[in-house]
C-alpha positions as CSV (number, residue, x, y, z in Angstrom):
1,X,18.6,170.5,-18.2
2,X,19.9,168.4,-15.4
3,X,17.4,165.7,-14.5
4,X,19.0,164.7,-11.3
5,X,20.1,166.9,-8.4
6,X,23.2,166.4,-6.2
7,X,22.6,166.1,-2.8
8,X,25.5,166.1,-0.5
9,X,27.4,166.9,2.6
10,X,30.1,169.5,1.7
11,X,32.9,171.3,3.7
12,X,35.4,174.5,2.9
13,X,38.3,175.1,5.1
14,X,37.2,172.1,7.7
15,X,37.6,168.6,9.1
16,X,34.3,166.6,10.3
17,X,33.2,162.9,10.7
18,X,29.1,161.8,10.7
19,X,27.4,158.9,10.6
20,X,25.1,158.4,7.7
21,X,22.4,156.3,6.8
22,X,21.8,154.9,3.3
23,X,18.1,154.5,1.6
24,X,16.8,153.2,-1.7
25,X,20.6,152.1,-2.7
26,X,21.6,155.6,-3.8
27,X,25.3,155.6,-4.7
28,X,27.2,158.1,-2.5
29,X,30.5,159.4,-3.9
30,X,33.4,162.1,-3.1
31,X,34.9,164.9,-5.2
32,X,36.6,168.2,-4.7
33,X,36.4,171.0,-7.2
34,X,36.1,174.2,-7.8
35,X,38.5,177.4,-7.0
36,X,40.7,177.0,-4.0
37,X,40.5,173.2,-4.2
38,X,43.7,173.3,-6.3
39,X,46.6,170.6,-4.8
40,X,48.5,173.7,-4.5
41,X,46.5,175.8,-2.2
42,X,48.3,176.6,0.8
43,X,46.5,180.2,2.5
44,X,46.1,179.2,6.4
45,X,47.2,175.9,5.8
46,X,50.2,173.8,8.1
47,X,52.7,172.6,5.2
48,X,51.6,169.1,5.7
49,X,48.0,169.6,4.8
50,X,48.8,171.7,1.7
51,X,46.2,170.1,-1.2
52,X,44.2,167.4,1.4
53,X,40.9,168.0,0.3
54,X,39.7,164.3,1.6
55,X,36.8,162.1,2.1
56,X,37.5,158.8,3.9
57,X,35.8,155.9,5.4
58,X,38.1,153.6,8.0
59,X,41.1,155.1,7.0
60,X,40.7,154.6,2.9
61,X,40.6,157.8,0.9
62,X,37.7,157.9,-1.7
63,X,38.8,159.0,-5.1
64,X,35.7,160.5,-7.3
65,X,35.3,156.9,-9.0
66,X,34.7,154.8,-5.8
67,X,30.9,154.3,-4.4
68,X,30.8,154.3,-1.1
69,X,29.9,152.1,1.7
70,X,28.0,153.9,4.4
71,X,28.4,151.5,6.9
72,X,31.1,153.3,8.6
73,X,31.1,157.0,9.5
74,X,32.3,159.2,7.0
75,X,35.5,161.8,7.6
76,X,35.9,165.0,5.1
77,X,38.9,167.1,5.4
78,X,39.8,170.1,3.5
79,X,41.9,172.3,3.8
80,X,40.7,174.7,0.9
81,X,37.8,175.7,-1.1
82,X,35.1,178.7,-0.5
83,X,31.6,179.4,-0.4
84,X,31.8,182.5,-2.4
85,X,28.6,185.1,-4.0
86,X,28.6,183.6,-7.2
87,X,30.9,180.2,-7.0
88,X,32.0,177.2,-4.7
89,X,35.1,175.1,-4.3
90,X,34.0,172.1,-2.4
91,X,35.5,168.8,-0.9
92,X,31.7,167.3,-1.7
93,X,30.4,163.7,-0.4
94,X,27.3,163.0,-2.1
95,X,24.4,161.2,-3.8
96,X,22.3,162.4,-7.1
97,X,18.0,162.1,-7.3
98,X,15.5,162.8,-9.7
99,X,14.7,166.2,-9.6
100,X,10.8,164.7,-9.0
101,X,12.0,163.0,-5.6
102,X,11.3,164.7,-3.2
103,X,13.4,164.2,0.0
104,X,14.7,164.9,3.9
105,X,18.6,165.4,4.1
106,X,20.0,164.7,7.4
107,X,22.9,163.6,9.1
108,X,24.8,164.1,12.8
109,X,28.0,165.8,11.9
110,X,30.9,166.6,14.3
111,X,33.0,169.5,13.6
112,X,36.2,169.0,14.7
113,X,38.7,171.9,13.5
114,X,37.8,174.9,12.0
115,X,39.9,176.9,9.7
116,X,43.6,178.7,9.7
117,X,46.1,176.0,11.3
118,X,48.9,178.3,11.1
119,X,47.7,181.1,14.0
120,X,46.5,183.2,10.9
121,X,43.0,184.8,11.5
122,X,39.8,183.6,9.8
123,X,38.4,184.6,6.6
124,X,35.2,184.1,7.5
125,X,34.7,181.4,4.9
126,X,35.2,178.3,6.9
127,X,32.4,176.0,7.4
128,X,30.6,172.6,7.0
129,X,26.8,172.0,5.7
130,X,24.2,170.0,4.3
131,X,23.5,171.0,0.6
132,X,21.5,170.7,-2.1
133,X,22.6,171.9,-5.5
134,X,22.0,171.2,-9.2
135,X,25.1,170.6,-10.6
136,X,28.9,169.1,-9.6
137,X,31.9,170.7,-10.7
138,X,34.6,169.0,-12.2
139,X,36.9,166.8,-10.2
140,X,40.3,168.7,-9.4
141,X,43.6,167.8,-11.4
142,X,45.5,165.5,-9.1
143,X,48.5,165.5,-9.8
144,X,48.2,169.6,-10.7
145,X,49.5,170.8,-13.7
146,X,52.1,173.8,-13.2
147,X,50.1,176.9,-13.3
148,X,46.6,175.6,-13.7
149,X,43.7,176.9,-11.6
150,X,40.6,174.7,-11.0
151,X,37.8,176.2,-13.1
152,X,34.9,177.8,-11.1
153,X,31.4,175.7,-10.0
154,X,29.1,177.9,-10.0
155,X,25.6,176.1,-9.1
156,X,21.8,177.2,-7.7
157,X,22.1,176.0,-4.3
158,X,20.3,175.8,-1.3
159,X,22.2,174.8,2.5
160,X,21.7,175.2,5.9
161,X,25.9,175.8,7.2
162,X,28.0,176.0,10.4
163,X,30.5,178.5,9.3
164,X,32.6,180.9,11.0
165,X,31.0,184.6,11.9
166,X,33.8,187.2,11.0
167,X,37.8,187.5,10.3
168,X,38.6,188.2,14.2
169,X,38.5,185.4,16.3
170,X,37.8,181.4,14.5
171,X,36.0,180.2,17.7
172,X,32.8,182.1,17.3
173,X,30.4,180.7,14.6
174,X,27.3,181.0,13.0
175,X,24.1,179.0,12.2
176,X,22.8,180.4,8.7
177,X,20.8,179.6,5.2
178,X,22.7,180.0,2.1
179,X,20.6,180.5,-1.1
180,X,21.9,181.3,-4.6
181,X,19.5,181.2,-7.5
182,X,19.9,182.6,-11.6
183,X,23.4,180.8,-12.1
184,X,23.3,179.9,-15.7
185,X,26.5,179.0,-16.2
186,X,29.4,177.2,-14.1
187,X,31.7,180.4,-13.8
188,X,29.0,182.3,-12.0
């Protein structure tokens, strides 16, 4: 059983920056993982952004092994990754507690670009959110291996999401909940 929850700010198919504000000198990292995080994943993607899946802070890229500092505002860009039914592929920035903590997650986020680049219509799983969820998947393979898929994260989760409302027009968006509860396992 995981003792510690991650607690993050996570992104799918979207470019933000925020301001954050650190407390009790929690250690705040990036990651991206999960299915459609692959360095390889091009659907509704300009051929320059294949694979960026990015958290940066004044222009440095974080790799899953830096702590960051939060005196700067925070960028995450990603040009893959899902919310799905049962699994997640995430470009993640985030903190673990003790699943006694209790907690308020909050943070001024600017959205600016939302999914397909390439004049391609939505799929209506773009979006940005604040997150809670009890486990981290594995950090994707960079460089990729040739035919290698990243391996599903599959987590009980709980978010509040700015994501886009339907597959016809990426400008309209919704405000929404997202709940998943049962997962077991990290394939879902």
């Amino acid at each position: 059983m995981n003792n510690k929850i991650p607690l993050a700010l996570t992104l799918c198919s979207t470019m933000i920056a925020l301001p954050l504000q650190a407390n009790e000198g929690h250690q705040w990292r990036a990651i991206a993982f999960g299915q459609s995080t692959d360095s390889n994943f091009s659907s509704n993607v300009l051929p320059e952004k294949i694979g960026v899946n990015d958290v940066t802070i004044a222009g440095k890229k974080l790799t899953p092994q830096d702590v960051a500092d939060l005196s700067q505002p925070i960028t995450i860009e990603s040009r893959g990754g899902k919310i799905a039914n049962s699994h997640d592929g995430l470009t993640f920035f985030y903190t673990r507690l003790p699943t006694s903590q209790n907690f308020i997650l909050q943070a001024t986020v600017t959205v600016n670009q939302f999914g397909p680049e390439n004049g391609a219509r939505p799929a209506a799983q773009e979006g940005a959110g604040l997150l809670v969820r009890d486990v981290i998947g594995v950090p994707r393979q960079q460089p990729l291996k040739v035919g290698y898929e990243e391996f599903p994260a599959a987590s009980n989760m709980v978010m509040n999401a700015i994501m886009t409302q339907d597959k016809k027009d990426g400008s309209h968006i919704k405000l929404q909940t997202i709940s998943r509860e049962g997962i077991t396992q990290p394939w879902g």
